[in-house]
Structures are given as C-alpha cells and as structure tokens.
C-alpha positions in Angstrom: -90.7 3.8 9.3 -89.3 6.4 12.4 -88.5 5.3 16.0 -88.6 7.5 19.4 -85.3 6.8 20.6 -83.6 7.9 24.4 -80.0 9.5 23.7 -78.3 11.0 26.0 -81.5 11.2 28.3 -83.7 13.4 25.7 -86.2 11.4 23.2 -85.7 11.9 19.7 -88.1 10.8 16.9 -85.8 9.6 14.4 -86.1 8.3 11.0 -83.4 6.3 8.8 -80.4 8.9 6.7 -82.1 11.7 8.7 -79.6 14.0 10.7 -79.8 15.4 13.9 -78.0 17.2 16.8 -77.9 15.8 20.4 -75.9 16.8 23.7 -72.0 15.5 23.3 -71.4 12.2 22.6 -67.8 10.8 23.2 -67.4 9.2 20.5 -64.7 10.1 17.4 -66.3 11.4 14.5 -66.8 8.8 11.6 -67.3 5.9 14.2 -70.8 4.0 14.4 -73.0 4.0 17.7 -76.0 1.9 18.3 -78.7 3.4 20.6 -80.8 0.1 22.1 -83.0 2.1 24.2 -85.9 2.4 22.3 -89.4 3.3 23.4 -91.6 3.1 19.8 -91.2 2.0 16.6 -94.0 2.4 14.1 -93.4 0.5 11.1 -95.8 1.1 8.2 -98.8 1.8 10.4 -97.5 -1.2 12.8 -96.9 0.6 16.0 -95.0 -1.5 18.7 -94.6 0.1 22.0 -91.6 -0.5 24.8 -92.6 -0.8 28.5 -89.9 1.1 29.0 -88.1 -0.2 26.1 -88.5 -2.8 23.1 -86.0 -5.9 23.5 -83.5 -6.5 20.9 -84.4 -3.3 19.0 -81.3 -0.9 17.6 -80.8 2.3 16.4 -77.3 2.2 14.5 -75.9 5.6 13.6 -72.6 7.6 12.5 -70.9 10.6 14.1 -70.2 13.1 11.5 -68.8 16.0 13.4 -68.7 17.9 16.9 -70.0 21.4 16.8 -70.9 24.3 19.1 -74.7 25.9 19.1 -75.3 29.3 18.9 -74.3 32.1 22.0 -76.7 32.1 24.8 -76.2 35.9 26.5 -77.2 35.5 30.1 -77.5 39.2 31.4 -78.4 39.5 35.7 -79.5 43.2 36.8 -80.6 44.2 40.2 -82.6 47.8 40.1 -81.4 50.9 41.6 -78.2 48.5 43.4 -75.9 49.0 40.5 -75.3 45.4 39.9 -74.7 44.2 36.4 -73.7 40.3 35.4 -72.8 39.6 31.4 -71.9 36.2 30.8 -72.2 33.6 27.4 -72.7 30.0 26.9 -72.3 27.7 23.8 -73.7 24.6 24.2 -71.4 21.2 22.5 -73.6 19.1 20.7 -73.0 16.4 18.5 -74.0 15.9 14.6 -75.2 12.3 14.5 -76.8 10.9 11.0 -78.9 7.8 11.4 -78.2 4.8 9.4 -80.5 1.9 10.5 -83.4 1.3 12.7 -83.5 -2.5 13.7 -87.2 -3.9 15.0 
C-alpha cells in the first residue's frame, strides 16, 4: 500500500515505516503530524484517485529530527570585468518517518 501525499507543497510517494526528508516543518521532534491532503492511494492494486484530494484520508507521521542538507557553492563570474561572487547555502529539512496511511 503507498500514498502520493502534498507536504509542504512538494508530492511525496510515501509508504508506511518509510523515512523521508521534506522542507522544515515546525513541529518539535518526537511529536505526530497528520498530512490530509492526499491525492492517491493505491491499496493492493485498488487505486483511488483525489480530484484534488481524497476526503477523510490521513497520512499520520512522527518527527524524528531537524537536519541541514549538504553545501550548495553558488559561484557568479563576469569575464574580463574582474567580478567574483562566492556564496553557500544549506538547505533545513526535516526527517519525518511515516507511521500510518488512513483510506
């Protein structure tokens, strides 16, 4: 059984005690979310489809912890005008594992 599921406005194919990584969530780690925006479930070959979403399906899940991805070098260069930009970013994501999936 898996579910595409909309969190934090990017779809996610998700299926029960599997562990992913979305944008931040403000949530404290160890506390349970429910996602109810959910635009497929397929259940055993069963596929029921949202128009946007299914009503009165939830995705139940737990935080586990807050981390930071990998560096991001962002390097700008104009030719022959002697201009050089350096700067990093580390986007803050969000280690979510998902505990139910509710039809």
């Amino acid at each position: 059984m898996y579910a595409i599921v909309e969190i934090a406005g990017q779809q996610f194919k998700v299926q029960k005690d599997q562990k992913i990584f979305v944008h931040r969530l403000a949530s404290n780690t160890g506390s349970k979310i429910e996602f109810d925006r959910v635009l497929l479930i397929d259940n055993d070959g069963k596929i029921t489809i949202g128009a946007p979403a299914i009503d009165g399906a939830k995705i139940t899940a737990e935080v586990n912890d807050h981390v930071k991805g990998d560096k991001v070098i962002v390097f700008k260069k104009k030719r022959r005008k002697g201009y050089k930009k350096r700067n990093g970013h580390r986007q803050q994501f969000t280690a979510i594992t998902i505990t139910d999936i509710k039809a």
